[in-house]
LOLODO-753133 format. One record per atom (N, C-alpha, C, O): residue in one letter; x, y, z. Coordinates in steps of 0.02 Angstrom, whole numbers, plus 50000, padded with zeros to 5 digits. Layout:
! residues N
AXYZ...
END
This chain:
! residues 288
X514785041650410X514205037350424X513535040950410X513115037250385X513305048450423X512765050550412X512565051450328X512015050850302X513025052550307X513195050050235X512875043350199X512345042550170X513325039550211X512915034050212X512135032050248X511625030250219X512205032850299X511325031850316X510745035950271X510185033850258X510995041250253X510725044950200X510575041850134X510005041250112X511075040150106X511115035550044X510535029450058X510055028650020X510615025950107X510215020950129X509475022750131X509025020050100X509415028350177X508525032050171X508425031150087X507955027850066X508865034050047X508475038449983X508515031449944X508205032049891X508705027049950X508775020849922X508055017249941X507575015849905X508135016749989X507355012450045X506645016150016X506095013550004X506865023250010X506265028949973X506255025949900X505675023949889X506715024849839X506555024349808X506245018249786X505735017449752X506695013349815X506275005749812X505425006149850X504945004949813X505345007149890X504665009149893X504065012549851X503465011649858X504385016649806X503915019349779X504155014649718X503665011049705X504515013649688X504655008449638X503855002649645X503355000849614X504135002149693X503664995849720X502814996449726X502374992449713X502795002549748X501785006049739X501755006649670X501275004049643X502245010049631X502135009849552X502065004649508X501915005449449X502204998149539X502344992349528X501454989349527X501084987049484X501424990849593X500604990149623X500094992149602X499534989549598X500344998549583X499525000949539X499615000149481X499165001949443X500094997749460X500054995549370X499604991249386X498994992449384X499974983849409X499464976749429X498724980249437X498234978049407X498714984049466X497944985849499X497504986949420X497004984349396X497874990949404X497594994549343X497504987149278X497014984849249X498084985949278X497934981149234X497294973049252X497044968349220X497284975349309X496724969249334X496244972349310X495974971349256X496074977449360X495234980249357X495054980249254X494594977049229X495594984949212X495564983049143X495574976949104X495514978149043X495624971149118X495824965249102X495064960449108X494704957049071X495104962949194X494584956549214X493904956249187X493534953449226X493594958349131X493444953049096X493434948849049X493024945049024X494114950449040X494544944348991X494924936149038X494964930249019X495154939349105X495354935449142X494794929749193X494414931949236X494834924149180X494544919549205X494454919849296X494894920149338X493644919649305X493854921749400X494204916449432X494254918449490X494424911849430X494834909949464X495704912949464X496094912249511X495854916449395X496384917449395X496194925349420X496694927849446X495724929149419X495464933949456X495594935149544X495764940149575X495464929449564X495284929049635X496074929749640X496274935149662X496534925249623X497264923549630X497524928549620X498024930049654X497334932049580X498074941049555X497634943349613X497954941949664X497044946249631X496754950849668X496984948749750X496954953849784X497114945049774X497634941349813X498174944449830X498244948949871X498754940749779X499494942849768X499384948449764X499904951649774X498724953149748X498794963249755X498914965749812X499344969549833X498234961549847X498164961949909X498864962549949X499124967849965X499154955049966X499794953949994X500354962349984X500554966950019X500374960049912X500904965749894X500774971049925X501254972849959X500104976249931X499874981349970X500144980450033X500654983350051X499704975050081X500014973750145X500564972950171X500574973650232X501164971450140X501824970350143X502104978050147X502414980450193X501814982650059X502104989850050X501874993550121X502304996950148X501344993050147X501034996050212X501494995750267X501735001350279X501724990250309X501894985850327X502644992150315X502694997050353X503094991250268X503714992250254X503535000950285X503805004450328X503025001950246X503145012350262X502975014750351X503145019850380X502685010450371X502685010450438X503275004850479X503125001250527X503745005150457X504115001550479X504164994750517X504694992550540X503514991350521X503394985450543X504134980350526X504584977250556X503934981850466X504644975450413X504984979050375X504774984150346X505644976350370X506154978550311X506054979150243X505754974350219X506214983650202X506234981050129X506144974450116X505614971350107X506774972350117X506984964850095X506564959550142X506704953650130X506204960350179X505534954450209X505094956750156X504864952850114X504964963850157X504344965150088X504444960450041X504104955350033X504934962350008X505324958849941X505264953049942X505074950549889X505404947750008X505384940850039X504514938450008X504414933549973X504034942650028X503384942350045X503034943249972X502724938849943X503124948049954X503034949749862X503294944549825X502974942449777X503954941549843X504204937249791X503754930749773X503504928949720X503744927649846X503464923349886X502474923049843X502304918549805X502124927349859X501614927149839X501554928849748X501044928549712X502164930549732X502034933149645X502264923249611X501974920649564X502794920149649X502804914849639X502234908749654X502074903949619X502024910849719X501284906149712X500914908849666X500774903549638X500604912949633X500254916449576X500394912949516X500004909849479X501074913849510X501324911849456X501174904449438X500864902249390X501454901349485X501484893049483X500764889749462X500654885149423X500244894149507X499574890649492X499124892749444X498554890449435X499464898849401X499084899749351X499664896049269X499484895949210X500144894249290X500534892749237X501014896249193X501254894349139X501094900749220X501704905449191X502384905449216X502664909449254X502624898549177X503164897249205X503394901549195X503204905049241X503864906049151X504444909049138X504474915049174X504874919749172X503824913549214X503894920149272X504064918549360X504284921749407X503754910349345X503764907849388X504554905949429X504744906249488X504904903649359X505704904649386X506234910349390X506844911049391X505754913549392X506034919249417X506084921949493X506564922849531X505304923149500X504924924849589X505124918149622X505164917549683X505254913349581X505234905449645X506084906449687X506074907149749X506624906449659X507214907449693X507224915149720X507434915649778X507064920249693X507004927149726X506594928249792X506604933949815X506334924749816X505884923649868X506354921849928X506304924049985X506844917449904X507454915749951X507894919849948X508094922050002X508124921649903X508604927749878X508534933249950X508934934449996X507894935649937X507624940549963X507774940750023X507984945850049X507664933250067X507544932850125X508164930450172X508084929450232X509024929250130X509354928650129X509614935850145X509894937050199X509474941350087X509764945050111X509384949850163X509664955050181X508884948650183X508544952550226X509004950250303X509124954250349X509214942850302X509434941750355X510374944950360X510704946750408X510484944450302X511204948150299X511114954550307X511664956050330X510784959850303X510514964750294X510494965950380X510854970150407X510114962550409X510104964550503X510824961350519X511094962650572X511084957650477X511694956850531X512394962650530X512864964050567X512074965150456X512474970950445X512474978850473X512584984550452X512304975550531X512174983450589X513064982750627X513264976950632X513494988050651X513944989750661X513714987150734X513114987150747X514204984750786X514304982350836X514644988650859X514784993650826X514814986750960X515134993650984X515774994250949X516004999850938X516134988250927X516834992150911X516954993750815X517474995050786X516344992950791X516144995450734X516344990050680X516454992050623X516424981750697X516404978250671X515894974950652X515404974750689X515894971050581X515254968550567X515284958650573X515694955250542X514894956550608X514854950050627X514104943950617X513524945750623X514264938350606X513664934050595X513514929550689X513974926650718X513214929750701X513094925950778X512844920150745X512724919450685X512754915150804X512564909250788X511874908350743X511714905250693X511574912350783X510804908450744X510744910550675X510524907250628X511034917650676X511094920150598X511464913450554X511324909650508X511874914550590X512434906050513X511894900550498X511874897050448X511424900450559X511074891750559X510464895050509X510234891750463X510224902450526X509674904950469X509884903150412X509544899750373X510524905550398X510654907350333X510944901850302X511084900850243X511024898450354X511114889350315X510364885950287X510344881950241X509874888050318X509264882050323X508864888650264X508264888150250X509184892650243X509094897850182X509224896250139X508814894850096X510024895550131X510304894050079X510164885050068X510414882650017X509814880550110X509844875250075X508824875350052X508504870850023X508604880950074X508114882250038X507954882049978X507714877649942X508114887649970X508554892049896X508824885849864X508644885449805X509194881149882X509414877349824X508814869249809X508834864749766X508384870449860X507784863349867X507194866949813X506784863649781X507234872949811X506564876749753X507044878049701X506934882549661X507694873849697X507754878849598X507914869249590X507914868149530X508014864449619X508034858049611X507264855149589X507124851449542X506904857549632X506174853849636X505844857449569X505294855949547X506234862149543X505634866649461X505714864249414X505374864949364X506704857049427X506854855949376X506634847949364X506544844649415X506544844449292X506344838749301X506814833449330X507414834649325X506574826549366X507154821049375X507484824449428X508004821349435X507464829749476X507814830449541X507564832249579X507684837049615X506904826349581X506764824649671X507104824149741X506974825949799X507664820249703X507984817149772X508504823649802X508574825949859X508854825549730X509354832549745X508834838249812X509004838949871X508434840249793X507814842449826X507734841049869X507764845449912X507614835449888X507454833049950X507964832550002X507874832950063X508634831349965X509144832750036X509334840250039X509704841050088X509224846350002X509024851850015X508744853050050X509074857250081X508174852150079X507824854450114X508004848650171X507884851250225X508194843150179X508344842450221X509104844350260X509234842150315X509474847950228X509894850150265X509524857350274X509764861150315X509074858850247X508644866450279X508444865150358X508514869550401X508184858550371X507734856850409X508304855550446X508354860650481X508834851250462X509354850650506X509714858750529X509874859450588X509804863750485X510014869350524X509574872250539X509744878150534X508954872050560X508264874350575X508134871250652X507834874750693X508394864350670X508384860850698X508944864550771X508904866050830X509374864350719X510024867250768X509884875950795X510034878550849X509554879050735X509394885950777X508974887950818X509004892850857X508434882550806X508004883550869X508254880850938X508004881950993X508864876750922X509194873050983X509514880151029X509554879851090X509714886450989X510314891551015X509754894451087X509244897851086X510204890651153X509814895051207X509364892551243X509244894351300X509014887051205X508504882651210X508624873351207X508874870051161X508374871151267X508644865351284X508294859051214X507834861651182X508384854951202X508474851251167X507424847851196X507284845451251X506834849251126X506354843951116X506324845351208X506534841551252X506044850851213X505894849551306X505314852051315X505164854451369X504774851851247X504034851051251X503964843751239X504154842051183X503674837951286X503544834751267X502774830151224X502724824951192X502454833651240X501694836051200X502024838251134X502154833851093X502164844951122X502284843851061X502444838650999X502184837650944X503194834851046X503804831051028X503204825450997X503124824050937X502824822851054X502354817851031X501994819250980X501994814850937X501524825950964X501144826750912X501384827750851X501044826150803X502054830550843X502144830750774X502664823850744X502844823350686X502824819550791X503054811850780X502454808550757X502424805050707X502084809650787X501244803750757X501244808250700X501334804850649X501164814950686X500874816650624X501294814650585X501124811550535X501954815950599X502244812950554X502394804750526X502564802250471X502314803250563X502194794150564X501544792850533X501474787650500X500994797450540X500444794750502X500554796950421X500514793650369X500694802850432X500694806650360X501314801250324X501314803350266X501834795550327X502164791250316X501894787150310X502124784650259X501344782650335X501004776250322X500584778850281X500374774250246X500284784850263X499824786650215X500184787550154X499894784650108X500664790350137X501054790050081X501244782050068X501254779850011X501374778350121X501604770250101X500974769950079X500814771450021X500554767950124X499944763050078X499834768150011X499674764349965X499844776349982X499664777549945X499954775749851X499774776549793X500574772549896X500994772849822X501604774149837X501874772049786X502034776149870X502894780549877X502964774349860X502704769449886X503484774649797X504114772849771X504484768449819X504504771349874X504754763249821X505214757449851X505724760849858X505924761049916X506054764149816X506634768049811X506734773749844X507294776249850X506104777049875X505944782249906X505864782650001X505934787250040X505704775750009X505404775250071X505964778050120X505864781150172X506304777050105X507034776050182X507134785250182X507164788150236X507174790250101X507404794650089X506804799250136X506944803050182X506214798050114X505664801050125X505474799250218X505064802650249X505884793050251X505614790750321X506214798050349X506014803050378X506794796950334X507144803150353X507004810550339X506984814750384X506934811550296X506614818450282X506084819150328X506194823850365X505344815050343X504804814650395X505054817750468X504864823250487X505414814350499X505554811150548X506214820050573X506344821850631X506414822850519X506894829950511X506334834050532X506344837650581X505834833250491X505414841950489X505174839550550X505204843750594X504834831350574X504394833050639X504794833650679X504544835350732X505484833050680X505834834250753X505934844250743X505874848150790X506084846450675X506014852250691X505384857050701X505424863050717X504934854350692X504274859050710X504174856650800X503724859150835X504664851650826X504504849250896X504764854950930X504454859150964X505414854550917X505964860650930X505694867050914X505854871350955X505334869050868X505224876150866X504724878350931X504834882850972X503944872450928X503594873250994X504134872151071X504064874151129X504524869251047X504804869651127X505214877251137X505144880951186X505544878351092X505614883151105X505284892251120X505524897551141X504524889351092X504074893351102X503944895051180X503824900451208X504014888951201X503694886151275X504234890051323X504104893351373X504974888651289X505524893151333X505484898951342X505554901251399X505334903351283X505444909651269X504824913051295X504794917751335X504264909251261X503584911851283X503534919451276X503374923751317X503714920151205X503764926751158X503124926251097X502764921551081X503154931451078X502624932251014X503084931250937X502824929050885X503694933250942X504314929750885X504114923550874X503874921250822X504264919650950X504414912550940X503774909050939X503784902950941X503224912150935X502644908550915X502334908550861X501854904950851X502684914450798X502934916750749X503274908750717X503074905550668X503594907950742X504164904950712X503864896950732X504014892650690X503524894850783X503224888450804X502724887650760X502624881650750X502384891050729X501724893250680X502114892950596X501824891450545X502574894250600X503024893250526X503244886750516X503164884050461X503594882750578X503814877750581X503274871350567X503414865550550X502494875050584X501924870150578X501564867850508X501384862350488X501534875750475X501434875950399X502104873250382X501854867650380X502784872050367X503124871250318X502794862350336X502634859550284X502714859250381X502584853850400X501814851250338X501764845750311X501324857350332X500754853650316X501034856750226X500854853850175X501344861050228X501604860850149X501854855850150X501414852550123X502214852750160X502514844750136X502134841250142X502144838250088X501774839250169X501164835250162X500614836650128X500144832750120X500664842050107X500024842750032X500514840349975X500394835749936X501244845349978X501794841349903X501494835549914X500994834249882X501764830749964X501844822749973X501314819749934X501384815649888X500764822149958X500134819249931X499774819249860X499434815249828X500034826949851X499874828049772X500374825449732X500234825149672X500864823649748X501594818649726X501304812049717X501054810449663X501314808349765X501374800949781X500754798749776X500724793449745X500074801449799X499554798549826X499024799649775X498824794749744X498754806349760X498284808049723X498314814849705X498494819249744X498114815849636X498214822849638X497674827049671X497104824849681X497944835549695X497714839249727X497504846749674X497904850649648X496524846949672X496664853249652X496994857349660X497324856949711X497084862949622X497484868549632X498264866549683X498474870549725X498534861049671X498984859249731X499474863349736X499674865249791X499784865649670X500434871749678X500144878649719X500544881949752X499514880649716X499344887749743X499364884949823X499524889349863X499194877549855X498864878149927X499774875849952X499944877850008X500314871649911X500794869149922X501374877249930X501714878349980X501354880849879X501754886249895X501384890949953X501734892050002X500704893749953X500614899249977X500734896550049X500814901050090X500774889750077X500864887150175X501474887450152X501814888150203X502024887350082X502664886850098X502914892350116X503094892550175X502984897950077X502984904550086X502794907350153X503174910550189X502274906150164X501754909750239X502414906950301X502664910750343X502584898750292X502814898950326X503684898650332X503974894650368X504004903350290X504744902350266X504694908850299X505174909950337X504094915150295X504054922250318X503994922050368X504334926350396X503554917350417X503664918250504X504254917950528X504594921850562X504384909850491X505074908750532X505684915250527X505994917350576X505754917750452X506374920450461X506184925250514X506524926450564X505234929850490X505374936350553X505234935850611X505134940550650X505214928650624X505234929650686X505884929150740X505964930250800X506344926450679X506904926450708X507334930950703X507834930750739X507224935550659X507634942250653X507504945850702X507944949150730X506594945650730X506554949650782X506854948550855X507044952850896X506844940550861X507134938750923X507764940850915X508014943550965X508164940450856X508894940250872X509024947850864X509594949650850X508604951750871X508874958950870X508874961850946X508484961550994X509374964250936X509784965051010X510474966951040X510824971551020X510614963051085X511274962451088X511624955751047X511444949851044X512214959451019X512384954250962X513004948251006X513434949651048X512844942850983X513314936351014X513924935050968X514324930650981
END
Protein backbone atom coordinates (compact mmCIF):
# COMPACT_ATOMS: atom_id res chain seq x y z
CA UNK A 1 0.00 0.00 0.00
CA UNK A 2 2.77 2.67 0.69
CA UNK A 3 3.78 1.83 -2.70
CA UNK A 4 0.96 2.60 -4.16
CA UNK A 5 0.06 5.81 -2.28
CA UNK A 6 3.39 6.81 -3.58
CA UNK A 7 2.60 6.17 -7.16
CA UNK A 8 -0.59 8.17 -6.48
CA UNK A 9 1.45 11.39 -4.89
CA UNK A 10 3.91 11.39 -8.01
CA UNK A 11 0.95 11.03 -10.34
CA UNK A 12 -1.25 14.00 -8.51
CA UNK A 13 2.47 15.94 -8.73
CA UNK A 14 2.66 15.40 -12.17
CA UNK A 15 -0.82 16.22 -13.30
CA UNK A 16 -0.50 19.41 -11.48
CA UNK A 17 2.28 20.74 -12.93
CA UNK A 18 1.05 19.42 -16.34
CA UNK A 19 -1.72 21.57 -15.58
CA UNK A 20 0.33 25.18 -14.47
CA UNK A 21 2.24 24.41 -17.77
CA UNK A 22 -0.94 24.24 -19.38
CA UNK A 23 -1.74 27.75 -17.66
CA UNK A 24 1.00 29.74 -18.48
CA UNK A 25 1.03 28.75 -22.06
CA UNK A 26 -2.81 30.22 -22.15
CA UNK A 27 -1.36 33.11 -20.18
CA UNK A 28 1.35 33.68 -22.54
CA UNK A 29 -0.50 33.19 -25.49
CA UNK A 30 -3.23 35.78 -24.34
CA UNK A 31 -1.11 38.59 -23.12
CA UNK A 32 0.79 37.88 -26.98
CA UNK A 33 -2.34 37.62 -28.93
CA UNK A 34 -4.55 40.22 -27.34
CA UNK A 35 -4.26 42.53 -29.76
CA UNK A 36 -5.35 40.46 -32.36
CA UNK A 37 -8.14 38.98 -30.14
CA UNK A 38 -11.44 40.83 -29.96
CA UNK A 39 -12.22 42.19 -26.09
CA UNK A 40 -14.99 40.40 -25.72
CA UNK A 41 -13.34 37.20 -26.58
CA UNK A 42 -10.50 38.80 -24.31
CA UNK A 43 -12.59 39.23 -21.23
CA UNK A 44 -13.87 35.37 -21.77
CA UNK A 45 -10.19 33.51 -22.07
CA UNK A 46 -8.91 35.99 -19.24
CA UNK A 47 -11.78 34.39 -17.17
CA UNK A 48 -11.45 30.66 -18.00
CA UNK A 49 -7.43 31.77 -16.86
CA UNK A 50 -8.61 33.04 -14.03
CA UNK A 51 -10.89 29.92 -13.02
CA UNK A 52 -8.16 27.52 -14.16
CA UNK A 53 -5.58 29.35 -11.65
CA UNK A 54 -8.20 29.20 -8.86
CA UNK A 55 -9.06 25.63 -9.21
CA UNK A 56 -4.82 24.79 -9.69
CA UNK A 57 -4.58 26.85 -6.17
CA UNK A 58 -7.37 25.28 -4.71
CA UNK A 59 -5.93 21.55 -5.74
CA UNK A 60 -2.13 22.41 -4.24
CA UNK A 61 -3.59 23.35 -1.02
CA UNK A 62 -5.73 20.64 -0.89
CA UNK A 63 -9.08 22.31 -0.72
CA UNK A 64 -10.28 19.94 -3.89
CA UNK A 65 -9.22 16.88 -5.68
CA UNK A 66 -7.56 16.68 -8.94
CA UNK A 67 -10.49 15.41 -10.68
CA UNK A 68 -13.00 18.46 -9.17
CA UNK A 69 -10.02 20.67 -10.68
CA UNK A 70 -10.37 18.81 -13.91
CA UNK A 71 -14.42 18.94 -13.25
CA UNK A 72 -13.91 22.92 -12.96
CA UNK A 73 -11.25 23.50 -15.91
CA UNK A 74 -13.30 21.34 -18.13
CA UNK A 75 -16.44 23.03 -17.21
CA UNK A 76 -15.17 26.65 -17.79
CA UNK A 77 -12.81 25.72 -21.07
CA UNK A 78 -16.32 24.44 -22.41
CA UNK A 79 -18.23 27.60 -21.54
CA UNK A 80 -15.26 29.51 -23.40
CA UNK A 81 -15.48 27.43 -26.00
CA UNK A 82 -19.22 27.37 -26.75
CA UNK A 83 -19.46 31.22 -26.65
CA UNK A 84 -16.75 32.07 -28.70
CA UNK A 85 -17.53 29.26 -31.36
CA UNK A 86 -14.99 26.76 -31.45
CA UNK A 87 -16.83 23.95 -31.78
CA UNK A 88 -14.33 21.23 -32.32
CA UNK A 89 -13.05 22.18 -29.04
CA UNK A 90 -16.12 22.62 -27.66
CA UNK A 91 -16.98 18.79 -27.98
CA UNK A 92 -14.47 17.93 -26.45
CA UNK A 93 -14.41 20.06 -22.79
CA UNK A 94 -18.46 19.73 -23.03
CA UNK A 95 -18.67 15.76 -22.06
CA UNK A 96 -15.15 15.89 -20.13
CA UNK A 97 -16.60 18.19 -17.64
CA UNK A 98 -18.84 15.17 -16.66
CA UNK A 99 -16.26 12.70 -17.30
CA UNK A 100 -14.28 14.48 -14.81
CA UNK A 101 -16.80 14.76 -12.25
CA UNK A 102 -17.85 11.20 -12.52
CA UNK A 103 -14.70 10.14 -11.80
CA UNK A 104 -13.89 12.48 -9.10
CA UNK A 105 -16.88 10.88 -7.41
CA UNK A 106 -15.56 7.26 -8.11
CA UNK A 107 -12.30 8.39 -7.08
CA UNK A 108 -13.66 9.22 -3.13
CA UNK A 109 -15.51 6.15 -3.19
CA UNK A 110 -12.41 4.39 -3.90
CA UNK A 111 -10.95 4.82 -0.35
CA UNK A 112 -10.48 1.21 1.35
CA UNK A 113 -13.08 0.60 4.14
CA UNK A 114 -12.05 -1.21 7.65
CA UNK A 115 -12.08 -4.59 6.10
CA UNK A 116 -10.19 -3.25 3.00
CA UNK A 117 -13.05 -3.53 0.68
CA UNK A 118 -14.05 -1.10 -1.88
CA UNK A 119 -17.86 -0.05 -1.95
CA UNK A 120 -20.50 2.55 -3.56
CA UNK A 121 -23.15 3.81 -0.62
CA UNK A 122 -26.30 5.11 -1.51
CA UNK A 123 -25.91 8.63 -2.31
CA UNK A 124 -22.79 7.88 -4.30
CA UNK A 125 -25.07 5.41 -6.90
CA UNK A 126 -27.89 8.32 -6.92
CA UNK A 127 -24.61 10.93 -7.68
CA UNK A 128 -23.40 8.92 -10.14
CA UNK A 129 -26.72 8.27 -11.69
CA UNK A 130 -27.89 12.05 -11.94
CA UNK A 131 -23.96 12.17 -13.54
CA UNK A 132 -24.17 9.80 -15.80
CA UNK A 133 -27.61 10.98 -17.10
CA UNK A 134 -25.81 14.34 -17.26
CA UNK A 135 -23.10 13.31 -19.30
CA UNK A 136 -25.51 11.81 -21.67
CA UNK A 137 -28.21 15.25 -21.72
CA UNK A 138 -24.76 17.50 -22.94
CA UNK A 139 -23.51 15.08 -25.78
CA UNK A 140 -27.55 14.82 -26.90
CA UNK A 141 -28.25 18.58 -26.63
CA UNK A 142 -24.61 19.47 -29.07
CA UNK A 143 -26.22 17.19 -31.44
CA UNK A 144 -28.91 18.45 -33.95
CA UNK A 145 -32.83 17.09 -33.76
CA UNK A 146 -32.24 15.64 -30.04
CA UNK A 147 -34.06 17.83 -27.92
CA UNK A 148 -36.30 15.52 -26.56
CA UNK A 149 -33.41 12.56 -26.10
CA UNK A 150 -31.87 15.50 -23.87
CA UNK A 151 -34.41 16.36 -22.12
CA UNK A 152 -35.27 12.99 -20.60
CA UNK A 153 -31.52 12.96 -19.72
CA UNK A 154 -31.52 15.31 -17.63
CA UNK A 155 -34.56 14.46 -16.44
CA UNK A 156 -33.60 11.26 -15.15
CA UNK A 157 -30.46 13.53 -13.77
CA UNK A 158 -33.00 15.48 -11.91
CA UNK A 159 -35.03 12.34 -10.56
CA UNK A 160 -31.72 10.77 -9.00
CA UNK A 161 -30.87 14.18 -7.64
CA UNK A 162 -34.25 14.14 -6.22
CA UNK A 163 -33.72 10.79 -4.55
CA UNK A 164 -30.18 11.77 -3.12
CA UNK A 165 -31.05 14.59 -1.49
CA UNK A 166 -33.93 12.37 -0.07
CA UNK A 167 -30.81 9.86 1.70
CA UNK A 168 -31.36 10.82 5.58
CA UNK A 169 -33.54 13.62 4.87
CA UNK A 170 -37.30 13.58 5.13
CA UNK A 171 -39.15 14.13 2.00
CA UNK A 172 -39.92 18.46 0.64
CA UNK A 173 -40.06 19.30 4.62
CA UNK A 174 -39.14 23.00 3.76
CA UNK A 175 -42.26 24.20 3.01
CA UNK A 176 -41.31 27.87 1.91
CA UNK A 177 -39.01 26.58 -0.24
CA UNK A 178 -41.42 23.72 -1.76
CA UNK A 179 -43.72 26.80 -2.52
CA UNK A 180 -41.08 29.08 -4.12
CA UNK A 181 -39.57 27.03 -6.51
CA UNK A 182 -43.29 25.47 -7.68
CA UNK A 183 -44.40 29.20 -8.56
CA UNK A 184 -41.05 29.75 -10.21
CA UNK A 185 -41.48 27.07 -11.84
CA UNK A 186 -45.08 27.43 -12.88
CA UNK A 187 -44.32 30.91 -13.94
CA UNK A 188 -41.17 30.25 -15.84
CA UNK A 189 -43.97 27.52 -17.76
CA UNK A 190 -46.69 30.06 -18.58
CA UNK A 191 -43.85 32.26 -19.86
CA UNK A 192 -42.50 29.73 -22.21
CA UNK A 193 -46.44 28.93 -23.17
CA UNK A 194 -47.42 32.33 -24.02
CA UNK A 195 -43.77 32.68 -25.56
CA UNK A 196 -44.02 30.09 -28.24
CA UNK A 197 -43.20 26.20 -26.78
CA UNK A 198 -44.11 23.86 -29.34
CA UNK A 199 -47.69 21.90 -28.88
CA UNK A 200 -45.62 18.90 -29.00
CA UNK A 201 -43.48 20.09 -26.24
CA UNK A 202 -45.81 21.27 -23.57
CA UNK A 203 -46.61 18.01 -21.49
CA UNK A 204 -42.55 17.01 -22.04
CA UNK A 205 -41.35 20.39 -20.87
CA UNK A 206 -44.58 20.65 -17.84
CA UNK A 207 -42.67 17.41 -16.48
CA UNK A 208 -39.24 18.26 -16.80
CA UNK A 209 -40.46 21.93 -14.82
CA UNK A 210 -42.23 20.48 -12.22
CA UNK A 211 -38.62 17.53 -11.72
CA UNK A 212 -36.02 20.32 -11.28
CA UNK A 213 -38.55 22.50 -9.00
CA UNK A 214 -39.27 19.62 -6.83
CA UNK A 215 -35.50 18.99 -6.82
CA UNK A 216 -34.10 22.37 -5.94
CA UNK A 217 -37.20 22.07 -3.08
CA UNK A 218 -35.49 18.98 -1.76
CA UNK A 219 -32.05 20.24 -1.90
CA UNK A 220 -33.21 23.54 0.39
CA UNK A 221 -34.94 21.18 2.60
CA UNK A 222 -32.35 19.36 3.05
CA UNK A 223 -30.21 22.30 3.74
CA UNK A 224 -32.64 23.17 6.54
CA UNK A 225 -31.96 19.41 8.02
CA UNK A 226 -28.43 19.34 7.89
CA UNK A 227 -27.85 23.02 8.39
CA UNK A 228 -24.25 22.43 6.99
CA UNK A 229 -22.10 24.63 4.70
CA UNK A 230 -21.95 21.29 2.02
CA UNK A 231 -25.57 21.33 1.92
CA UNK A 232 -25.92 24.93 1.27
CA UNK A 233 -23.31 24.22 -1.34
CA UNK A 234 -25.46 21.93 -2.87
CA UNK A 235 -29.04 24.04 -2.17
CA UNK A 236 -27.11 26.96 -4.15
CA UNK A 237 -26.28 24.36 -7.10
CA UNK A 238 -29.66 23.01 -7.13
CA UNK A 239 -30.82 26.88 -7.60
CA UNK A 240 -28.48 27.77 -10.57
CA UNK A 241 -29.07 24.46 -12.48
CA UNK A 242 -32.80 25.79 -12.05
CA UNK A 243 -32.05 29.44 -13.58
CA UNK A 244 -29.70 27.64 -16.30
CA UNK A 245 -32.76 26.05 -17.64
CA UNK A 246 -34.54 28.87 -17.72
CA UNK A 247 -32.12 31.04 -19.63
CA UNK A 248 -31.77 27.53 -22.24
CA UNK A 249 -35.73 27.70 -22.14
CA UNK A 250 -35.88 31.14 -23.09
CA UNK A 251 -33.14 31.54 -25.49
CA UNK A 252 -34.83 28.24 -27.07
CA UNK A 253 -38.51 28.92 -27.18
CA UNK A 254 -39.01 32.60 -26.42
CA UNK A 255 -36.37 34.99 -27.67
CA UNK A 256 -33.01 34.92 -28.32
CA UNK A 257 -30.45 35.68 -25.53
CA UNK A 258 -27.16 37.57 -25.98
CA UNK A 259 -24.28 35.72 -25.38
CA UNK A 260 -26.88 32.86 -24.19
CA UNK A 261 -24.38 29.79 -24.41
CA UNK A 262 -21.64 31.74 -22.09
CA UNK A 263 -24.59 32.84 -19.23
CA UNK A 264 -26.51 29.12 -20.00
CA UNK A 265 -23.24 26.97 -19.43
CA UNK A 266 -21.19 29.04 -16.98
CA UNK A 267 -24.81 28.74 -14.04
CA UNK A 268 -24.59 25.14 -15.59
CA UNK A 269 -21.23 24.25 -14.67
CA UNK A 270 -21.10 26.64 -11.39
CA UNK A 271 -23.85 24.68 -10.48
CA UNK A 272 -23.08 20.78 -11.49
CA UNK A 273 -19.58 21.88 -9.17
CA UNK A 274 -21.51 22.72 -5.89
CA UNK A 275 -23.68 20.05 -6.06
CA UNK A 276 -21.18 17.28 -6.68
CA UNK A 277 -18.67 19.05 -3.84
CA UNK A 278 -20.77 19.45 -1.77
CA UNK A 279 -21.75 16.17 -1.64
CA UNK A 280 -18.52 14.47 -1.66
CA UNK A 281 -17.82 16.52 1.30
CA UNK A 282 -20.90 15.54 3.21
CA UNK A 283 -20.52 12.01 2.27
CA UNK A 284 -16.98 11.78 3.48
CA UNK A 285 -16.87 9.88 6.47
CA UNK A 286 -18.09 6.94 7.73
CA UNK A 287 -18.95 4.83 4.76
CA UNK A 288 -22.78 3.24 4.53
Amino acid sequence: MPDSFRAVSRFRSWGWGVQLLAWLAGLVWLLAASAEVPMPARWIWGITLLIFLGALIATWRGKISAWEALMIEAGALATATSALGLFHWHVIAKPAAMVFAIAAVVADACQPSAGGTFRLNSSERWLLGALLGSLAGDVFLMAQGLFIPGLVSFLVAHLCYIALFHVGVPWLAHRLALAATVLLGLGMYAFLWQGGLPAELRVPVAVYVLAIALMAAQAWARWRQLASRSALCVALGASCFMLSDSLLATNRFVQPLPWASLWVLATYYLAQALIVMGMLRSMRGPRR
